[in-house]
C-alpha positions in Angstrom: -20.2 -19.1 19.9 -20.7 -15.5 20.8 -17.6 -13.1 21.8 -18.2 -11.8 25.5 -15.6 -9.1 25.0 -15.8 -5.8 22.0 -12.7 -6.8 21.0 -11.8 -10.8 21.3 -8.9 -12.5 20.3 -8.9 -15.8 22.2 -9.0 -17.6 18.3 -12.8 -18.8 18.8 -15.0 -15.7 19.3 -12.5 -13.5 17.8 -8.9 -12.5 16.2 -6.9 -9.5 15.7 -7.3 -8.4 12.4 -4.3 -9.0 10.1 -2.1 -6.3 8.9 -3.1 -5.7 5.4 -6.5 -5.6 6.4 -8.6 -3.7 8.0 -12.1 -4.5 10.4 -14.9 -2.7 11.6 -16.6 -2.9 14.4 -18.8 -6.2 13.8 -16.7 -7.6 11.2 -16.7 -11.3 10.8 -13.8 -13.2 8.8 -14.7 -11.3 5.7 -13.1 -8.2 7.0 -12.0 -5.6 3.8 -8.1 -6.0 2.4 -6.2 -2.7 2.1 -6.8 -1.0 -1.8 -4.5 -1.3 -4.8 -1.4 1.4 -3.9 -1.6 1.3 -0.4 -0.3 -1.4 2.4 -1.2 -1.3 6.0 2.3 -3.2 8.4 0.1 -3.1 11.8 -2.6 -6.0 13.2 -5.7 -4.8 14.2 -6.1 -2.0 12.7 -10.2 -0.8 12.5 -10.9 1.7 9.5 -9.5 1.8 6.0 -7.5 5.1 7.4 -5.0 2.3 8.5 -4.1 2.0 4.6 -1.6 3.9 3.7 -0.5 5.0 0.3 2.5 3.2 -0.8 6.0 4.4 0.3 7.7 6.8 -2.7 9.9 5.0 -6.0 7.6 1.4 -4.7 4.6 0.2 -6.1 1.7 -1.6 -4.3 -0.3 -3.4 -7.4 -2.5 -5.9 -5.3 -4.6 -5.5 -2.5 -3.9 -6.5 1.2 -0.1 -6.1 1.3 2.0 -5.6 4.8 4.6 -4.0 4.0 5.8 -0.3 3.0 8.0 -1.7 0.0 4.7 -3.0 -1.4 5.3 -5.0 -4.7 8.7 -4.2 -5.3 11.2 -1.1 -6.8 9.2 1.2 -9.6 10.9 0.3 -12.8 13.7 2.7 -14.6 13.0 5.5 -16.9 9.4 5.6 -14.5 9.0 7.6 -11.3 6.4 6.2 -8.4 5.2 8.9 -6.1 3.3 8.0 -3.0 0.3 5.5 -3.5 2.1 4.3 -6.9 -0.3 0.8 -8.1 2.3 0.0 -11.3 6.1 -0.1 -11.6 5.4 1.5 -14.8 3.0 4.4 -14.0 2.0 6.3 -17.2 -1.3 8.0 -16.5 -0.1 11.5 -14.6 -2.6 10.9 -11.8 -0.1 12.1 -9.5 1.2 8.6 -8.8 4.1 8.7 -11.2 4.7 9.0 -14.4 7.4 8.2 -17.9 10.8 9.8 -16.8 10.6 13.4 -17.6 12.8 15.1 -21.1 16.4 16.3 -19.4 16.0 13.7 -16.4 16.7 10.4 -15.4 15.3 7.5 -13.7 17.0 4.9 -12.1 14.8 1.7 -10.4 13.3 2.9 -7.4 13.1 6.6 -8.0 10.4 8.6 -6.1 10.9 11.0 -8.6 13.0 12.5 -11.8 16.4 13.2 -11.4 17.7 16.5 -13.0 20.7 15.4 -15.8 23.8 17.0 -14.9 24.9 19.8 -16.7 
């Protein structure tokens, strides 16, 4: 059954892609999933520009997630920048990182906390 339209939707020829995913032009039902650390919330999206790194002190460890809290809160003592993959981020790629020396870390933190003086 071929789609008479560029973009169809009527569930035989054609669906909006799902959020989480992304489609290109063409794409049949194996249409790409959004990478490890980022999420896309929005159906129909067309290129993987749709993906967006995931949201500050969250992690996004899987692919094709739909929402901005990805995964869950990063884990205390770590800090998750944006497009965090782990709640325990330990490589310095920029992602996050082990609680800094004279800082602190509490769940969800998008990055270290100064200790007070």
């Amino acid at each position: 059954l071929g789609a008479r339209s560029p973009r169809p939707m009527d569930g035989a020829s054609g669906y909006v892609c799902p959020s989480g995913f992304y489609c290109p032009e063409g794409s049949d039902a194996s249409y790409p999933a959004c990478p490890v650390g980022t999420y896309n919330d929005v159906g129909g999206s067309a290129n993987i520009s749709a993906c967006t790194p995931c949201t500050p002190g969250h992690y996004c460890a899987q692919t094709a997630l739909n929402t901005s809290d990805g995964n869950g809160l990063c884990s205390g003592g770590f800090f998750c920048s944006l497009g965090s993959s782990s709640p325990q981020p330990t490589n310095g790629s920029g992602v996050g990182d082990t609680c800094w020396p004279g800082h602190y870390c509490p769940p969800g933190s998008p990055s270290p906390v100064p200790c007070p003086s």
